[in-house]
MARTI-450099 format. One record per residue (C-alpha): residue number from 0; residue in three letters; x, z, y. Coordinates in steps of 0.1 Angstrom, whole numbers, plus 2048, in hexadecimal, padded with zeros to 3 digits. Example, Ala and Ser with C-alpha at 12.3 -4.5 7.8 and 13.67 -1.06 7.14 Angstrom:
BEGIN
0_ALA_87B_84E_7D3
1_SER_889_847_7F5
***
This chain:
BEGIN
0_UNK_8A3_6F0_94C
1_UNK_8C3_6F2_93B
2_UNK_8BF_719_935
3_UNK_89A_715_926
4_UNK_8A5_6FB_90D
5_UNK_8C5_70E_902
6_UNK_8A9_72D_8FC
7_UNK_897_71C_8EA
8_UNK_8B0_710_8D4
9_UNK_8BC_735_8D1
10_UNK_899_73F_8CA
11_UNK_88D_71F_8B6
12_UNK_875_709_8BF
13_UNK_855_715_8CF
14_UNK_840_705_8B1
15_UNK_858_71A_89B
16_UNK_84F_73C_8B1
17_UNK_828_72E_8B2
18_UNK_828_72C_889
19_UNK_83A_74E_886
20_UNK_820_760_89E
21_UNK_804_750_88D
22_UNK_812_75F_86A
23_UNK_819_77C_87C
24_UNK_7F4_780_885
25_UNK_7E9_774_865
26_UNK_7F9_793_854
27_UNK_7EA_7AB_86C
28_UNK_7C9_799_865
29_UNK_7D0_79B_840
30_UNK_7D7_7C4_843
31_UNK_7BA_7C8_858
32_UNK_7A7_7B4_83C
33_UNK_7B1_7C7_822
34_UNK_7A7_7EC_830
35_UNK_784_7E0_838
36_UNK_765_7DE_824
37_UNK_764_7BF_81F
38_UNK_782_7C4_805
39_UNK_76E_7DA_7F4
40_UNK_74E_7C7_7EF
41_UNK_759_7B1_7D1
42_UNK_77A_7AC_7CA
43_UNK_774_785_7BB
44_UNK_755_778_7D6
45_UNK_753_792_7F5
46_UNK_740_776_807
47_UNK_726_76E_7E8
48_UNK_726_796_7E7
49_UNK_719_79A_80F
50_UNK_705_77C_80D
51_UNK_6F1_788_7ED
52_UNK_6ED_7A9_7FC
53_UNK_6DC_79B_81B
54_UNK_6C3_785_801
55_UNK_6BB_7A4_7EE
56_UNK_6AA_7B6_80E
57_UNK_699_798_814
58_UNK_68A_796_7F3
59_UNK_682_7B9_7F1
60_UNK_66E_7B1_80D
61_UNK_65A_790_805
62_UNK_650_781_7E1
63_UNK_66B_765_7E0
64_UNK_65A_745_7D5
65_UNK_673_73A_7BB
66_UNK_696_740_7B0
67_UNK_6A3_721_7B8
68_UNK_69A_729_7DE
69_UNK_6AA_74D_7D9
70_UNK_6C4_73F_7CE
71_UNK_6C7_723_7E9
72_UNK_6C5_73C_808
73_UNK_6DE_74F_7F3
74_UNK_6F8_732_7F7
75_UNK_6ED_729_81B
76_UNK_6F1_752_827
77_UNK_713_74C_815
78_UNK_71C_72E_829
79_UNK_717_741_847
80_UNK_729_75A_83D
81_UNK_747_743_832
82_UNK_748_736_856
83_UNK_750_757_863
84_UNK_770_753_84F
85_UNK_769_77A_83F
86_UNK_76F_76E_81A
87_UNK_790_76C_80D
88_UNK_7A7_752_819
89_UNK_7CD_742_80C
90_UNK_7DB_730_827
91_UNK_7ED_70B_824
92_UNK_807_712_836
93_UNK_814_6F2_833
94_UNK_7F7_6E4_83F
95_UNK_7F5_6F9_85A
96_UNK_817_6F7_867
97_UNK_815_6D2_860
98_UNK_7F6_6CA_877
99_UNK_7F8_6DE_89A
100_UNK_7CF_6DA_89A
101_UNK_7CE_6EA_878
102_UNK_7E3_707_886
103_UNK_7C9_708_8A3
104_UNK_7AA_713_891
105_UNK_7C1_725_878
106_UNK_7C8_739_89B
107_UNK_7A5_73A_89C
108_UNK_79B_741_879
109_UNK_7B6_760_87B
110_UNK_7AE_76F_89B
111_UNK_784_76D_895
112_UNK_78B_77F_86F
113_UNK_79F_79A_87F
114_UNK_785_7A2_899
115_UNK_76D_79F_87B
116_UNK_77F_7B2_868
117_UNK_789_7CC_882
118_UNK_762_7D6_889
119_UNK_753_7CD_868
120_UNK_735_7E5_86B
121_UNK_729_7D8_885
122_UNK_730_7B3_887
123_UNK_71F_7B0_867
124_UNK_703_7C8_873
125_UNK_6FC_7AE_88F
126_UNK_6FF_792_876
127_UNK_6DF_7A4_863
128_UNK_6CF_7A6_87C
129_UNK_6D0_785_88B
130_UNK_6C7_777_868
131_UNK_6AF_790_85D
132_UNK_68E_782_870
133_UNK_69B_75F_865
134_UNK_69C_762_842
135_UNK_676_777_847
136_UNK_668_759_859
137_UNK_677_740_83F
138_UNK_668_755_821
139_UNK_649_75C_834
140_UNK_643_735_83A
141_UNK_64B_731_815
142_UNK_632_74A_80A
143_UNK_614_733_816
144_UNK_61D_715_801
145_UNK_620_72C_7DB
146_UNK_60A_73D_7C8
147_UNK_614_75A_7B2
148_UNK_61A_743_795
149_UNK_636_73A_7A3
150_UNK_645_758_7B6
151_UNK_667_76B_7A9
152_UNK_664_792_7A8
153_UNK_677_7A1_7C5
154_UNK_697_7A9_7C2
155_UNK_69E_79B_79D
156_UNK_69D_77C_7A0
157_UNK_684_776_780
158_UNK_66A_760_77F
159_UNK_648_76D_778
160_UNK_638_75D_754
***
């Protein structure tokens, strides 16, 4: 018992080696961040970038009913999105090293970004195509309930007169 404690105190405490590990890993998520496409999509909004992408193919497909729903599916594709922790992130380290549960999903947070990260292609592939045949059936639905008056042209976003 003696020897484990006096290790410790040579080493620091095991919180101490948790936080430098997690930072640790944050870094290498960072690099592996920064080398992928998702740096490259927009500099400013990578998230908004993906998530407008994905509403684009749907509109090219379907006669969206109005821009306000375009736009809403935009922010709820985004949302989704932002819960995969792929956008760009500052850490509050002090919050994190203040709150172990904080630096728990942090943990999390890190590690699911890297493997996102890591395998970007086809993660997000898979992500299409899980969402793909929802937002069809969503416009789809929609389309029974407007008539062309109120339709936006694909793709553009503008209203018809």
């Amino acid at each position: 018992m003696w020897s484990s404690n006096l290790g410790q105190w040579l080493r620091g405490s095991s919180k101490n080696h948790e936080l430098r590990e997690l930072r640790a890993a944050w870094d290498r998520s960072q690099a592996i961040w920064q080398a992928s496409p998702i740096a490259f999509i927009d500099a400013k909004d990578p998230v908004g970038a993906l998530a407008l992408e994905i509403n684009k193919d749907a509109w090219n497909r379907h006669a969206i009913p109005n821009v306000a729903i375009a736009v809403a599916m935009g922010h709820c594709i985004a949302d989704l999105l932002s819960a995969e922790a792929i956008g760009k992130i500052k850490p509050k380290w002090d919050a994190i090293e203040g709150d172990v549960s904080a630096a728990v999903e942090f943990r999390s947070v890190v590690a699911h970004r890297t493997k996102y990260a890591s395998d970007f292609a086809r993660l997000h592939g898979a992500f299409r195509t899980q969402l793909q045949p929802a937002l069809d059936a969503f416009f789809e639905a929609l389309s029974d309930f407007f008539d062309d008056r109120h339709r936006a042209v694909p793709a553009t976003g503008a209203a018809y007169p």
